[in-house]
Short mmCIF file of the C-alpha atoms (twelve columns), coordinates in Angstrom:
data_MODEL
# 
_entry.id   MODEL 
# 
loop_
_atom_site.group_PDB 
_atom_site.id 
_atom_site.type_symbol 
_atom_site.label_atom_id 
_atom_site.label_alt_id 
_atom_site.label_comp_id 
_atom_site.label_asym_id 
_atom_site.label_seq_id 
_atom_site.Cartn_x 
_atom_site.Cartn_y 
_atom_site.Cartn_z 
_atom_site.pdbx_PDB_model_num 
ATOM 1  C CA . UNK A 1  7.320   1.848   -4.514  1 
ATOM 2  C CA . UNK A 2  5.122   3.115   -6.646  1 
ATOM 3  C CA . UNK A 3  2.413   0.966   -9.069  1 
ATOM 4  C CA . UNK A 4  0.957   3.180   -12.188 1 
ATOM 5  C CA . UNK A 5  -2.509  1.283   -13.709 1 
ATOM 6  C CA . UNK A 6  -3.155  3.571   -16.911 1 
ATOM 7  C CA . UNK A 7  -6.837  3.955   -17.819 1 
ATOM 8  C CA . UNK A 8  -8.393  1.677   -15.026 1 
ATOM 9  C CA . UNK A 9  -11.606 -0.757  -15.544 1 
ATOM 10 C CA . UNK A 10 -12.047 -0.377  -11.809 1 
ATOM 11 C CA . UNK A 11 -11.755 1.439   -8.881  1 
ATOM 12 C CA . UNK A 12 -9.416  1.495   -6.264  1 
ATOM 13 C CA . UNK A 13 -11.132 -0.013  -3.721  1 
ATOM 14 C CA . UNK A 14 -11.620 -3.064  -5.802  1 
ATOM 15 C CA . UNK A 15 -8.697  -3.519  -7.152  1 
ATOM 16 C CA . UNK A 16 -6.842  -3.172  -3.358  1 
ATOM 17 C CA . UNK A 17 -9.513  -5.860  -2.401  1 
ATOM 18 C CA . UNK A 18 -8.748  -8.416  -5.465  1 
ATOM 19 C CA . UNK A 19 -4.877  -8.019  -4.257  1 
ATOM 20 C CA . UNK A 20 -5.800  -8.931  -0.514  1 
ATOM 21 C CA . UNK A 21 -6.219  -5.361  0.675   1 
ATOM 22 C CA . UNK A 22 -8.222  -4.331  3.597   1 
ATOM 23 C CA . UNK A 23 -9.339  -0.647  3.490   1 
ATOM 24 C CA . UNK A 24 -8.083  1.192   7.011   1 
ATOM 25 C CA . UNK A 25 -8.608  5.153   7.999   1 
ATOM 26 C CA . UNK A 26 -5.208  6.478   9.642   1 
ATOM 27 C CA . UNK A 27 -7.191  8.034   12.914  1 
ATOM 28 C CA . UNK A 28 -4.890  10.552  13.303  1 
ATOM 29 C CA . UNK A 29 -5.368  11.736  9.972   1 
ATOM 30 C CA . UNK A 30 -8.348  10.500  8.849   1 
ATOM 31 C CA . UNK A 31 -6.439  9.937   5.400   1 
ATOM 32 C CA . UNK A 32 -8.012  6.182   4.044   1 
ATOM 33 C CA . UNK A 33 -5.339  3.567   2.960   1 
ATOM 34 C CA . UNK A 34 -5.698  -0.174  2.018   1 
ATOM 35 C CA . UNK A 35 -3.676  -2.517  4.612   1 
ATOM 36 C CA . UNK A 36 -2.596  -6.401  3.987   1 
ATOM 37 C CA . UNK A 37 -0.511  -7.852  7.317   1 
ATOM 38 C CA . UNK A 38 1.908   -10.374 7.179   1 
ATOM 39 C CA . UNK A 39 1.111   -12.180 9.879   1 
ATOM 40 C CA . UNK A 40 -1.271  -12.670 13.143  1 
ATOM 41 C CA . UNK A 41 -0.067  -9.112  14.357  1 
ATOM 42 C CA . UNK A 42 -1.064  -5.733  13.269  1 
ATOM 43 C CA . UNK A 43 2.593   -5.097  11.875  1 
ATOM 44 C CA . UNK A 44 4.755   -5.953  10.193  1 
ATOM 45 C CA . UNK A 45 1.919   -4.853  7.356   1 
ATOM 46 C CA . UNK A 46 1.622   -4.002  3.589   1 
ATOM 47 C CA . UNK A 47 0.335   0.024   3.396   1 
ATOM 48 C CA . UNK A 48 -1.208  0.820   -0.110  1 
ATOM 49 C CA . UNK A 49 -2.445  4.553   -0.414  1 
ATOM 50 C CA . UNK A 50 -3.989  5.712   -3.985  1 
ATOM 51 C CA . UNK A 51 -4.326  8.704   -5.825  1 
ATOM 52 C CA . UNK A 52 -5.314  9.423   -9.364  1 
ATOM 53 C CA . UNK A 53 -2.734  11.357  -11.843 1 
ATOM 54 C CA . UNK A 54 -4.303  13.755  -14.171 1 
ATOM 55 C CA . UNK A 55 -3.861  11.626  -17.320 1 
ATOM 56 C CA . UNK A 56 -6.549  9.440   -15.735 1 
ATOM 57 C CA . UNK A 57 -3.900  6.733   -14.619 1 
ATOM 58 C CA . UNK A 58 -4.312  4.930   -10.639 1 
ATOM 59 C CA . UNK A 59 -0.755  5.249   -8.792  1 
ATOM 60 C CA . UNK A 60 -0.788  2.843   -5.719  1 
ATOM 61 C CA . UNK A 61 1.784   3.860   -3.537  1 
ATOM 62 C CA . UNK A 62 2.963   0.602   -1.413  1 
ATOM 63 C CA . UNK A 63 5.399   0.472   1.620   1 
ATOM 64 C CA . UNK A 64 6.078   -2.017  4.515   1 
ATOM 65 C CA . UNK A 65 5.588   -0.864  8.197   1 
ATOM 66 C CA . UNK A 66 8.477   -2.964  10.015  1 
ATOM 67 C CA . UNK A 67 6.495   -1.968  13.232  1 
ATOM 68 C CA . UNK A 68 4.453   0.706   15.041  1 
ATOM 69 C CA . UNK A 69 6.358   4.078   14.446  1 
ATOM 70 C CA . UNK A 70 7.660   5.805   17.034  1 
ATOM 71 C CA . UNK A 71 7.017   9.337   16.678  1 
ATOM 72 C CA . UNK A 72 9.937   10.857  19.352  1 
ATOM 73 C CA . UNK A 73 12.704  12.884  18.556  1 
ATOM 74 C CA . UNK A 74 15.544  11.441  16.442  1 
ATOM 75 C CA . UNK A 75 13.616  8.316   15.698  1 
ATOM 76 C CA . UNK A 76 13.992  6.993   12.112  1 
ATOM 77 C CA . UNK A 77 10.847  6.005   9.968   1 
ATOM 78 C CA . UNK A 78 10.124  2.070   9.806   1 
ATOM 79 C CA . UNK A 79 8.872   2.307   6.506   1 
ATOM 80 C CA . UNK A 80 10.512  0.045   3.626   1 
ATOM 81 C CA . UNK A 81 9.806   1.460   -0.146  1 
ATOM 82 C CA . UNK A 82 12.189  -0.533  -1.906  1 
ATOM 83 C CA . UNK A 83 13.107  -3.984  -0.411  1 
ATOM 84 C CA . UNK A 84 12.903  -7.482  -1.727  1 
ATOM 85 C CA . UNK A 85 9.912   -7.919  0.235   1 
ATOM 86 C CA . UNK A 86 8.285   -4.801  -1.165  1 
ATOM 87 C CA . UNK A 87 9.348   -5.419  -4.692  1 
ATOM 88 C CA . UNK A 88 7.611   -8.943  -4.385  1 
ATOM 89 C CA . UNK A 89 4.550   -7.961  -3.020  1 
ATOM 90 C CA . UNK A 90 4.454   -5.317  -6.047  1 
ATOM 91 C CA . UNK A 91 5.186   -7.901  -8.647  1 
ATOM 92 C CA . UNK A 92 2.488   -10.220 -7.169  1 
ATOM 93 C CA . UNK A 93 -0.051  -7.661  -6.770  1 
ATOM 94 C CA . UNK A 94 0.930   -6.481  -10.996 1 
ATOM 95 C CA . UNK A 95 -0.012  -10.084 -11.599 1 
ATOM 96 C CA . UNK A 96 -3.044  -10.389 -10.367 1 
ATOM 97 C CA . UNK A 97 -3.796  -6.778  -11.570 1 
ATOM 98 C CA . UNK A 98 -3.149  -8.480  -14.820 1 
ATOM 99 C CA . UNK A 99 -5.610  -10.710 -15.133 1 
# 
């Protein structure tokens, strides 16, 4: 699900922080992403990645990882765009963004 922030006060960093974000490096592709888990384990988790459109607007790009993905042949992807769980977590994050 994607989140578009037109003409931003603040940077990404801080705004993924004010929302409960923690910022985490993939290590196997050194790509950096913001992370907020759900509970004591390291998934299920939040996963917020950013990039900047050219009209100067922040798109956060947030997905839940069900669980550690299993990268073997004819595996599916645990990732959940467009759930309840996600669309909640995107509403309360527009809130606070909001403020």
């Amino acid at each position: 699900m994607e989140i578009t922030i037109q003409n931003p006060r603040f940077n990404e960093t801080y705004l993924a922080r004010r929302c409960g974000y923690k910022p985490w490096r993939d290590p196997r592709s050194g790509s950096m992403g913001y992370i907020r888990r759900l509970g004591r384990g390291y998934y299920p988790r939040f996963h917020l990645k950013t990039r900047r459109d050219p009209g100067a607007a922040l798109v956060l790009d947030l997905h839940l990882d069900a669980r550690r993905p299993m990268h073997r042949k004819g595996v599916r992807c645990y990732e959940d765009e467009e759930s309840k769980v996600v669309q909640a977590e995107a509403n309360r994050m527009q809130s606070l963004l909001a403020r």
